[in-house]
ZABA-225927 format. One line per 3 residues: number of its first residue (from 1); their letters; for each residue x, y, z of C-alpha. Coordinates in steps of 0.02 Angstrom, whole numbers, plus 50000, padded with zeros to 5 digits. Layout:
N
NUM> a> X:Y:Z; ...;
***
This chain:
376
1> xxx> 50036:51222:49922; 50124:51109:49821; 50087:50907:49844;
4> xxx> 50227:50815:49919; 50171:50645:49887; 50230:50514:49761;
7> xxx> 50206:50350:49704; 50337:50233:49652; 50303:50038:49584;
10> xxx> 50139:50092:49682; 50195:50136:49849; 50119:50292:49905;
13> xxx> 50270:50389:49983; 50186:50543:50087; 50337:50660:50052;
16> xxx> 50495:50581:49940; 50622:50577:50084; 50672:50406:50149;
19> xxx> 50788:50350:50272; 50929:50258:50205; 50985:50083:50250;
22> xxx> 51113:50068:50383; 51108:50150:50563; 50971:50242:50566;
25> xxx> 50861:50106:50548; 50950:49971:50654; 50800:49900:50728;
28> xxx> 50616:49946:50741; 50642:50055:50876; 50731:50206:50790;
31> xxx> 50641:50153:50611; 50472:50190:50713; 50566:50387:50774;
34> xxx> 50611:50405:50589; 50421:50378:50536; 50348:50477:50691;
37> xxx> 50494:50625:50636; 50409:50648:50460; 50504:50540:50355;
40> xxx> 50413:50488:50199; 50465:50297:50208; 50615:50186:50288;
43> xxx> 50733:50072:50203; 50779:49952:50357; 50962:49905:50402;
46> xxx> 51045:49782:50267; 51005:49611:50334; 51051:49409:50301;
49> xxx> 50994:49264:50362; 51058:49202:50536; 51221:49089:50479;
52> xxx> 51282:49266:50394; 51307:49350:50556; 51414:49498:50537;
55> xxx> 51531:49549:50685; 51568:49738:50712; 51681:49813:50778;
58> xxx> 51705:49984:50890; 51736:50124:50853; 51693:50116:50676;
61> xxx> 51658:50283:50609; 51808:50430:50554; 51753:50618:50501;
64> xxx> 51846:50713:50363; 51853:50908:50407; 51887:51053:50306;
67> xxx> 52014:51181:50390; 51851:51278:50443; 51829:51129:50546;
70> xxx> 51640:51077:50463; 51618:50891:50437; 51621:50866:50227;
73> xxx> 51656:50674:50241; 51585:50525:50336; 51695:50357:50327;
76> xxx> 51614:50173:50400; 51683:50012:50404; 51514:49957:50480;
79> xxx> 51439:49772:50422; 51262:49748:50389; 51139:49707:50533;
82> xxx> 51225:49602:50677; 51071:49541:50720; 50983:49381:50697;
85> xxx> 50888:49391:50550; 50731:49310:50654; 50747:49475:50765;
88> xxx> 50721:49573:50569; 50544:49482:50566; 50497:49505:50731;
91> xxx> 50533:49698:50699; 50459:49705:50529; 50297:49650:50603;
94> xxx> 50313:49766:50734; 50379:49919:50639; 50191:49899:50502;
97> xxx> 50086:49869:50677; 50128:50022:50726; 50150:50116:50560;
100> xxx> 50051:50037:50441; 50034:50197:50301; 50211:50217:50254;
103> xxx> 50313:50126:50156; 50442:49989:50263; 50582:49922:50139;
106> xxx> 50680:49770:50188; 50856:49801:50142; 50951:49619:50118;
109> xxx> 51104:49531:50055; 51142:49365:50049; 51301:49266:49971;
112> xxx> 51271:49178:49781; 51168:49060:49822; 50985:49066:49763;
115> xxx> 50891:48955:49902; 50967:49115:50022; 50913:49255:49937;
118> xxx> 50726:49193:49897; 50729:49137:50089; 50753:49308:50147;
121> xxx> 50636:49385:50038; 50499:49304:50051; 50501:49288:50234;
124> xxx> 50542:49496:50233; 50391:49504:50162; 50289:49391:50263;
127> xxx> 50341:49485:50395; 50273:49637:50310; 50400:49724:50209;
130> xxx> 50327:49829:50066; 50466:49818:49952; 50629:49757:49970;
133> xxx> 50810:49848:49899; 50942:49701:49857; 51105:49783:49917;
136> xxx> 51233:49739:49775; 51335:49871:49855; 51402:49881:50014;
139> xxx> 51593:49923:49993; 51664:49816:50144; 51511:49680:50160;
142> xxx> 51600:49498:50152; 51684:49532:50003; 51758:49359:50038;
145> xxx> 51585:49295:50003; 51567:49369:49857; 51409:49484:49943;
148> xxx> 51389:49660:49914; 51485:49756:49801; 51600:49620:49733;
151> xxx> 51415:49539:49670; 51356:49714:49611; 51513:49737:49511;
154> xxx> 51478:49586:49399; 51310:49647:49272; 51270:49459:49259;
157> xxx> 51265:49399:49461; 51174:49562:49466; 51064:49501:49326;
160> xxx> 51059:49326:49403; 51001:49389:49566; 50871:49486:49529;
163> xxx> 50785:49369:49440; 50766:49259:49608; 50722:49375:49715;
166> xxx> 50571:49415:49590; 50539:49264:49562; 50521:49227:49728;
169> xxx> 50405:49388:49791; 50275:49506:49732; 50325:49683:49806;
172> xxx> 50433:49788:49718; 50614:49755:49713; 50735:49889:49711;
175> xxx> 50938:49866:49660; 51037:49970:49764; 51214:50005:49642;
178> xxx> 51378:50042:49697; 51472:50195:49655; 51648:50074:49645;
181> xxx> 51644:50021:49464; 51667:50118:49283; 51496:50109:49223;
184> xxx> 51341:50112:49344; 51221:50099:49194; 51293:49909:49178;
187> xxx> 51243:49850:49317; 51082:49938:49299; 51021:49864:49154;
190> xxx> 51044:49717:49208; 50966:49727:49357; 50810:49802:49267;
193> xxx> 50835:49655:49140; 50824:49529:49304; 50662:49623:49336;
196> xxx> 50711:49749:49452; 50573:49869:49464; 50676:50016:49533;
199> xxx> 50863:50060:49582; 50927:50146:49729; 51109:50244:49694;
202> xxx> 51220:50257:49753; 51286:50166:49895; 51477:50224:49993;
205> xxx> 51612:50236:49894; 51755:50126:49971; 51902:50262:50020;
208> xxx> 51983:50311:50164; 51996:50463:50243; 52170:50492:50287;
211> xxx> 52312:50450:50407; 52316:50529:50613; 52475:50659:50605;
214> xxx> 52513:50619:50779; 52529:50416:50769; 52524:50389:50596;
217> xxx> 52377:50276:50606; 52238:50262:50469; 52078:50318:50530;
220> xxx> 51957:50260:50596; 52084:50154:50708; 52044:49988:50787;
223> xxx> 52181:49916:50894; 52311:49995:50791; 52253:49956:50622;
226> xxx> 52109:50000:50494; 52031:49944:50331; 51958:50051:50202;
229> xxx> 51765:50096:50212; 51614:50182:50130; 51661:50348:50110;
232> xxx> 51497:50471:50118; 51426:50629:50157; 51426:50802:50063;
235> xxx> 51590:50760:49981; 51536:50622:49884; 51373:50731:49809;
238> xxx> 51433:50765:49638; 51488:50605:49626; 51311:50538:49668;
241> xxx> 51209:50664:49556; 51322:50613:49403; 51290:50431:49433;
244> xxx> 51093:50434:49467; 51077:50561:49322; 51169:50420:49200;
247> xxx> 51046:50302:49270; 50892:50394:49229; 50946:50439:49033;
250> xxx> 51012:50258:49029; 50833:50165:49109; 50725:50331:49083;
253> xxx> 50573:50221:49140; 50643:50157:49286; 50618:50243:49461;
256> xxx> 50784:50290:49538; 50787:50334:49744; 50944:50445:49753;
259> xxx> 51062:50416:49882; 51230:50513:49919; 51273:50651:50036;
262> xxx> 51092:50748:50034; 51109:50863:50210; 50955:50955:50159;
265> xxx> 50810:51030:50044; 50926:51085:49927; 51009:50923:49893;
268> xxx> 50865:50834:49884; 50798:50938:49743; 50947:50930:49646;
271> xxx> 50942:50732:49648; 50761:50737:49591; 50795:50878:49459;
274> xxx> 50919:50739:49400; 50814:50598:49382; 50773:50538:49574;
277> xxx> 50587:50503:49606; 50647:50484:49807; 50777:50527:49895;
280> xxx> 50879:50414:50038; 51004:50506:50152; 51085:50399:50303;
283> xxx> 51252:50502:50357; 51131:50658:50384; 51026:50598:50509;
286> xxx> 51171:50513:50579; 51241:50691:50615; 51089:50807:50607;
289> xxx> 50954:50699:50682; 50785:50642:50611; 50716:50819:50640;
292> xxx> 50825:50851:50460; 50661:50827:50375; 50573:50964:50437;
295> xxx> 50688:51065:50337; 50677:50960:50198; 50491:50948:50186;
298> xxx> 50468:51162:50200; 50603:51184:50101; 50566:51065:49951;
301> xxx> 50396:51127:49972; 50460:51325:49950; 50583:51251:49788;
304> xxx> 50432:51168:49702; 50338:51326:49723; 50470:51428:49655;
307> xxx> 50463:51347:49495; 50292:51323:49478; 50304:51148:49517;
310> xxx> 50127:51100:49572; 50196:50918:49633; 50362:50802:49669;
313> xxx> 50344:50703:49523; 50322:50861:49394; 50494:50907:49461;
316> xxx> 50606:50713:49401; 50735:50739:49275; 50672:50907:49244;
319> xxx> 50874:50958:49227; 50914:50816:49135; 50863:50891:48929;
322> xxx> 51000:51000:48991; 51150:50898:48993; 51247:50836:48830;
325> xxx> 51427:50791:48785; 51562:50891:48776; 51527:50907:48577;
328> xxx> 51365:50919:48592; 51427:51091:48688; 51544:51164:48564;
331> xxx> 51406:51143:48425; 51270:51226:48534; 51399:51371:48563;
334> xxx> 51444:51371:48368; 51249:51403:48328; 51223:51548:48467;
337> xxx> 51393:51620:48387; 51315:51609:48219; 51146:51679:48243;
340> xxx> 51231:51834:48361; 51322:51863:48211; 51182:51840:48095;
343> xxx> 51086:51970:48208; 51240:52092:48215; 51230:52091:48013;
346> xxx> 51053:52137:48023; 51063:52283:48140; 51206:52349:48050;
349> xxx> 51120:52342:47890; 50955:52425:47958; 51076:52568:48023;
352> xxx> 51134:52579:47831; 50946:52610:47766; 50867:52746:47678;
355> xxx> 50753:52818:47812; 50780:53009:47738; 50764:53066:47557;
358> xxx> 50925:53179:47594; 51036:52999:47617; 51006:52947:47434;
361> xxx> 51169:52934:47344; 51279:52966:47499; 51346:52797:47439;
364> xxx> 51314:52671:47309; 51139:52707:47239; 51112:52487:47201;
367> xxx> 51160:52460:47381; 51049:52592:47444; 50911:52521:47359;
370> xxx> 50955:52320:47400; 50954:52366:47596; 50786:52436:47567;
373> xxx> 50728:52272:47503; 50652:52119:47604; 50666:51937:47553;
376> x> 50512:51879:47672;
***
């Protein structure tokens, strides 16, 4: 059977799935049912020291249908972790106690300010984080604070950043990208030039999902009004596989986790075809459970199989030599014009050879003899 495992910056993930930051890993009571479910590792709820409290608000979560009524897109205008970031070590220490063998990634975020963000990294990983994902990316996180995205869409902050948080640890430090900006190889390089050892991509993209026909509210609706969120799910897929693919031809030796509306096997192997050594899903076990893996796990395992992939990491940017531009297309479709034309001339001309004594001098005798003739 084909080997499931793979390491990344040296963590030893037992299977390439990993639960994404936000609810499904809230605290360390759901990040320990993730584990116990089969997940290959957990990247914890986006968290900030205690004077960045976030306030949510309820409800908080819209669905976008198709007419068939299935669920194609997920919108949130959920903040990171409401909880006090001492209650984040306190779990942490909990969450290796009890599993100790898989990978536990602190997710935090902190405002520009370089005594925060080396606080909360290092004491993450006192508190036993194995690596930590610096979310430059949340769509709706205190933008007014310049956290989140509105930090993630400047290369240099992102740059900046990254260079604190290493300086300041020694696990390895992932930077999760948003989706909400022109060029996610940017940011990306920069982050790698901070010393980023991995990226994560990609995080919501800020949308919304449409207005209620009966009040004319936007949705979701919180006393009357709304604000736009992270828009996710299977809708924002293609989206996602462009954008980690660009990563992994931009930074081709940097890890990427892949991260945007994977629902099963079949997703995840087209984000590690496409450059993803592991793969992060959140909305699906918001809406399917944790027991999604199960699926995941037999069915990459059958995928891998029926490629003659002996392991996970064989199978990481496998698709990618077969992307190019759009001119890169029209030449490759000149040449297979050409030589099917070259190879029409030379059946035609075998059909014109002498193969009978009789045929001599049905036509021209010189061109009789020429088609006779071979150049090799």
């Amino acid at each position: 059977m084909s080997d499931l495992s793979i390491t990344v910056n040296g963590l030893h993930f037992p299977n390439p799935f990993v639960i994404g930051s936000g609810p499904p890993s809230t605290n360390a009571r759901v990040i320990i049912k993730a584990f116990n479910a089969g997940w290959g590792g957990v990247v914890a709820k986006t968290c900030a020291l205690t004077e960045n409290k976030a306030i949510n608000v309820q409800p908080r979560y819209g669905k976008l249908k198709s007419p068939s009524g299935d669920t194609v897109g997920f919108q949130n205008i959920e903040l990171i972790s409401d909880s006090d970031f001492e209650n984040w070590e306190n779990w942490f220490k909990q969450i290796k106690d009890e599993v100790p063998d898989k990978p536990l990634i602190g997710s935090i975020m902190e405002s520009y300010d370089k005594g925060r963000w080396q606080e909360v990294a290092a004491r993450s990983v006192e508190a036993g984080c194995d690596a930590l994902e610096l979310n430059f990316s949340c769509p709706h996180g205190h933008p007014e604070k310049g956290m989140g995205a509105a930090m993630g869409q400047d290369p240099a902050q992102v740059r900046e950043v990254t260079s604190w948080v290493k300086a300041a640890v020694d696990v390895p430090v992932w930077a999760k990208m948003t989706p909400n900006i022109t060029q996610i190889a940017d940011p990306g390089r920069a982050a790698v030039e901070g010393g980023a050892d991995g990226l994560s991509a990609i995080n919501t993209i800020l949308g919304m999902i449409g207005i209620n026909m009966k009040n004319l509210l936007p949705k979701p609706t919180v006393q009357g009004h709304s604000t736009p969120g992270g828009y996710s799910y299977t809708a924002v897929k293609p989206i996602a596989l462009r954008m980690v693919s660009e990563l992994a031809r931009a930074l081709p030796n940097t890890p990427v986790s892949g991260i945007g509306g994977v629902t099963c096997a079949d997703d995840a192997f087209e984000f590690i075809l496409v450059g993803a050594s592991t793969v992060q899903s959140c909305t699906g076990p918001m809406l399917q459970g944790f027991e999604m893996v199960e699926e995941m796990i037999e069915g990459l395992h059958a995928r891998l199989e029926q490629h003659g992939f002996d392991n996970v990491q064989q199978a990481v940017g496998h698709s990618l030599q077969y992307f190019s531009t759009h001119h890169g297309l029209v030449e490759l479709q000149a040449e297979a014009k050409a030589a099917k034309a070259a190879r029409r001339a030379a059946r035609d001309a075998a059909k014109e050879m002498i193969t009978d004594d009789r045929q001599w001098g049905t036509g021209s005798f010189q061109e009789e003899a020429a088609a006779l003739v071979t150049e090799d």
